[in-house]
C-alpha positions as CSV (number, residue, x, y, z in Angstrom):
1,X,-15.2,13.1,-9.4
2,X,-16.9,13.4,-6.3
3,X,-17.4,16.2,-4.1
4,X,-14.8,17.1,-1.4
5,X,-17.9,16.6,1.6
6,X,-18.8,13.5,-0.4
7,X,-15.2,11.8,-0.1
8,X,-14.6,13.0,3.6
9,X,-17.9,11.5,4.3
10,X,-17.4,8.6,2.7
11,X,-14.0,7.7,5.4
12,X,-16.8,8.9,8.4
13,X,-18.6,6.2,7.3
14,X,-16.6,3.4,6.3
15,X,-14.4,4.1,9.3
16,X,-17.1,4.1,11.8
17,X,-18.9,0.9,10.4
18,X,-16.2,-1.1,9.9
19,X,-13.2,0.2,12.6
20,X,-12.7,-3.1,14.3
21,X,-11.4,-4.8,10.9
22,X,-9.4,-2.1,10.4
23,X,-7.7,-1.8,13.6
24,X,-7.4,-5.9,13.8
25,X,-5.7,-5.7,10.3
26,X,-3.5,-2.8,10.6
27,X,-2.6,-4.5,14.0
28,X,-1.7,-8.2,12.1
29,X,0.4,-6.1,9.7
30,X,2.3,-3.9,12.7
31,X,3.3,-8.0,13.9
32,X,4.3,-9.1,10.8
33,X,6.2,-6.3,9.8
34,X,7.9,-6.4,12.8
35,X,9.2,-10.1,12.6
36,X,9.7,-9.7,8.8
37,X,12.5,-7.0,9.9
38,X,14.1,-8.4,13.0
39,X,13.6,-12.3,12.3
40,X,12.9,-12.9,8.9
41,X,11.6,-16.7,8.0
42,X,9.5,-18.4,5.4
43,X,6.6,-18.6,7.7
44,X,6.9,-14.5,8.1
45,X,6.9,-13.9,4.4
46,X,3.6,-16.2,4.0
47,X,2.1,-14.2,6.4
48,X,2.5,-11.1,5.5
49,X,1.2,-11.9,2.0
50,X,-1.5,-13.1,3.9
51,X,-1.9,-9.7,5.4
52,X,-1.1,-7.6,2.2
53,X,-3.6,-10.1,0.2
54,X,-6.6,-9.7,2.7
55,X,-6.3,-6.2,2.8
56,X,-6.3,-5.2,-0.6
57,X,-8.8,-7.5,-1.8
58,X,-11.0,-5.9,1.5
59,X,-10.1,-2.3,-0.1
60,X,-11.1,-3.3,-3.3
61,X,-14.2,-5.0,-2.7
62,X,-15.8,-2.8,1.0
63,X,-13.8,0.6,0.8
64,X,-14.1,1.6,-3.0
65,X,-17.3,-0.8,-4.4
66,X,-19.6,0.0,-1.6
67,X,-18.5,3.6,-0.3
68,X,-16.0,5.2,-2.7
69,X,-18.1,4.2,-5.5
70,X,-16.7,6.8,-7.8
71,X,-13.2,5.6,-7.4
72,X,-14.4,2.2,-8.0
73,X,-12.7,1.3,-11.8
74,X,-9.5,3.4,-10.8
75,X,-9.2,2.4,-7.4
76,X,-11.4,-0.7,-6.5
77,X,-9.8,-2.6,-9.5
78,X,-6.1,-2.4,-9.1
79,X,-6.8,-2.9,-5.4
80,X,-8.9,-6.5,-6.0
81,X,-5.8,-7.7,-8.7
82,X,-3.3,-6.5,-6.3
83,X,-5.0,-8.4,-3.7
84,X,-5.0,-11.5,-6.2
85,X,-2.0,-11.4,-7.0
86,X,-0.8,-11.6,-3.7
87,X,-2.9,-14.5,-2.6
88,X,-1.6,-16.3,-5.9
89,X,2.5,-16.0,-4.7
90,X,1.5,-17.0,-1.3
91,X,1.2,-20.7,-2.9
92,X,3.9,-19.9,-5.8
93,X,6.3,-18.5,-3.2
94,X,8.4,-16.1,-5.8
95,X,8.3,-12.9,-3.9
96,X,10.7,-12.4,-1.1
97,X,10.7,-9.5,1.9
98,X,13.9,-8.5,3.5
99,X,15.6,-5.6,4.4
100,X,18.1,-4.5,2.3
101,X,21.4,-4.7,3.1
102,X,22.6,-1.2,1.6
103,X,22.2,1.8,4.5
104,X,20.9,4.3,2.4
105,X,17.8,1.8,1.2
106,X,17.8,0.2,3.9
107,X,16.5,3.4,6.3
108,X,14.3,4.6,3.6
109,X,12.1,1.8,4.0
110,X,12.3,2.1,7.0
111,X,11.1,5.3,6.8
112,X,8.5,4.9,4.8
113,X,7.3,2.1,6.6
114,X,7.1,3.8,9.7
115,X,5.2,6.8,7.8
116,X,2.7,4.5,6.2
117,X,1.6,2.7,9.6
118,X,2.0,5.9,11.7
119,X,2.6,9.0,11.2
120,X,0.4,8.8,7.3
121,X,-2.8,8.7,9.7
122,X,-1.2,10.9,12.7
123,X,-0.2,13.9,10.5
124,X,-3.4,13.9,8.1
125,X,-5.3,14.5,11.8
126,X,-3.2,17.2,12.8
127,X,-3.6,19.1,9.3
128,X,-7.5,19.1,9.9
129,X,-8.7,15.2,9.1
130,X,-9.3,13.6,12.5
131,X,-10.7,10.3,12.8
132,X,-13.1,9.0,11.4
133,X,-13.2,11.9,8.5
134,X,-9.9,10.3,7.7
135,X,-8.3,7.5,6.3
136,X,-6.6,5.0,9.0
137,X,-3.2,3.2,8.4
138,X,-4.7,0.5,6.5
139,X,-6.8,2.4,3.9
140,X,-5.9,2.6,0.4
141,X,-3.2,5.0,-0.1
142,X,-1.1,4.3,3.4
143,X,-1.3,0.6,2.3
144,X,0.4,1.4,-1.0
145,X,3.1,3.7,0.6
146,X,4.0,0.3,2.8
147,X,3.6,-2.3,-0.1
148,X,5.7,-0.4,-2.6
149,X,8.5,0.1,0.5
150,X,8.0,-4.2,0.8
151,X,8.4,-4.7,-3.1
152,X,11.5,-2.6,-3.4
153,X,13.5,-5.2,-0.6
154,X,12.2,-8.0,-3.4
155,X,13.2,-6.8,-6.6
156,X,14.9,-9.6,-7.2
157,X,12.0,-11.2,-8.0
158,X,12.2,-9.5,-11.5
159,X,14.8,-12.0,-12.7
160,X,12.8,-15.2,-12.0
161,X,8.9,-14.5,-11.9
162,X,9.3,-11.1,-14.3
163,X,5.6,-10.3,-15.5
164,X,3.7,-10.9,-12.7
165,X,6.0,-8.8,-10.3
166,X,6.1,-6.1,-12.7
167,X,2.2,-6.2,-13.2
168,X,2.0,-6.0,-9.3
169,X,4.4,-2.9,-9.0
170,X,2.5,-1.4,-12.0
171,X,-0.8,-1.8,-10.2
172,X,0.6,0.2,-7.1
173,X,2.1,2.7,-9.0
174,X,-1.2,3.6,-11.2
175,X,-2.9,4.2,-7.8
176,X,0.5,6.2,-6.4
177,X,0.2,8.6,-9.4
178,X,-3.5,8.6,-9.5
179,X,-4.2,9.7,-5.5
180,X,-1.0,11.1,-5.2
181,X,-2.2,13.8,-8.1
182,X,-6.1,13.6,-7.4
183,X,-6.6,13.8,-3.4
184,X,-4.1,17.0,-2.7
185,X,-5.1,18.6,-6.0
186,X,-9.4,17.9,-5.8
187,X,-10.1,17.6,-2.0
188,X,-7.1,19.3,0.0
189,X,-5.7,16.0,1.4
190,X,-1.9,17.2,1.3
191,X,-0.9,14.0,3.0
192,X,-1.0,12.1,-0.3
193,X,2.1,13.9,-2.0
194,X,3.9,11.6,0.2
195,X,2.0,8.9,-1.8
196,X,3.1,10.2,-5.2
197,X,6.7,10.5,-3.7
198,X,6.3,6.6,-3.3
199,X,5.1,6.2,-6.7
200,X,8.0,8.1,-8.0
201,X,10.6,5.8,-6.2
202,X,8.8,2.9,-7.0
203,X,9.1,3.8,-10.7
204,X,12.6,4.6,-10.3
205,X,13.3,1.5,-8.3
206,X,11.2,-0.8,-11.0
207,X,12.7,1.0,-13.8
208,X,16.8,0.9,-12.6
209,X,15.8,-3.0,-11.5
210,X,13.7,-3.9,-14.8
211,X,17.2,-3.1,-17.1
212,X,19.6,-5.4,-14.8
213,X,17.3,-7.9,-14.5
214,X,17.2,-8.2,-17.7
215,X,21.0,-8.4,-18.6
């Protein structure tokens, strides 16, 4: 495990050397997100794979094997076959985004979409990680927090293309459990609770969705 100056210094870097990929992807993702919610079409649900499957093959391959190299196996790996797998349903077309249509679901992505592109990045500033010390709305963790929102509007997707989807959610939820434990508990970052809050939702969403798919 590295040290707690190591991994802030590791975002100071990353952040700085590479901000205007970041901001163009987190930027790409606002768009799509947006039309995904208010106009929802084939064409918005191909890209926003796009988006989720050039992000997370960027976080596996830049952010975790060539600065967070001690996070590489846990983190750098599911990232890269998360990123894969997306790129793979963009041409097999078996995941579908949408809101869902009950209120109570509905708002909590919402919410947690908002969190993940916002306020994830906004709050861990005001509690004493300010830019570039900090990770930005498409780093690791914020991008699983909006990707495990996305997945829980397509769970659907269990009864027809059941393995693969269920690979995907368990990829996201090993890195949920495994920040969402690690970064408050080693290096102070208490933003990330919100990341195993995710992770616990997602389980309970996969879980409750797994058994009626399945009937």
């Amino acid at each position: 495990m590295t040290s707690v100056e190591a991994f802030y210094e590791c975002f100071n870097v990353y952040n700085t050397t590479w901000f205007p990929v970041s901001i163009i992807s987190w930027l790409a993702l606002i768009i799509c997100t947006y039309f995904l919610f208010t106009r929802p079409s084939d064409k918005i649900n191909v890209l926003m794979k796009i988006c989720l499957a050039f992000i997370f093959i960027w976080n596996g391959a830049v952010f975790f094997f060539m600065y967070m190299k001690n996070s590489a196996i846990p983190g750098g790996i599911p990232m890269l076959a998360a990123g894969i797998l997306f790129t793979v349903d963009i041409f097999r077309d078996k995941i579908r985004f949408q809101l869902p249509e009950e209120k109570c679901h509905k708002y909590f992505v919402l919410s947690l979409t908002v969190w993940a592109l916002v306020l994830y990045t906004l709050v861990g500033w005001l509690i004493g990680h300010p830019y570039p010390k900090g990770p930005l709305p498409v780093a690791p963790c914020p991008m699983t927090i909006f990707t495990i929102a996305l997945l829980s509007t397509s769970m659907i997707t269990l009864s027809k293309d059941r393995i693969p989807f269920t690979l995907l959610f368990i990829l996201l939820l090993w890195w949920a459990f495994f920040a969402g434990f690690g970064a408050p508990l080693f290096f102070g970052f208490y933003v990330d609770l919100t990341l195993l809050m995710a992770g616990i939702y997602g389980l309970v969403m996969l879980i409750r969705n797994w058994k009626v798919a399945g009937k």
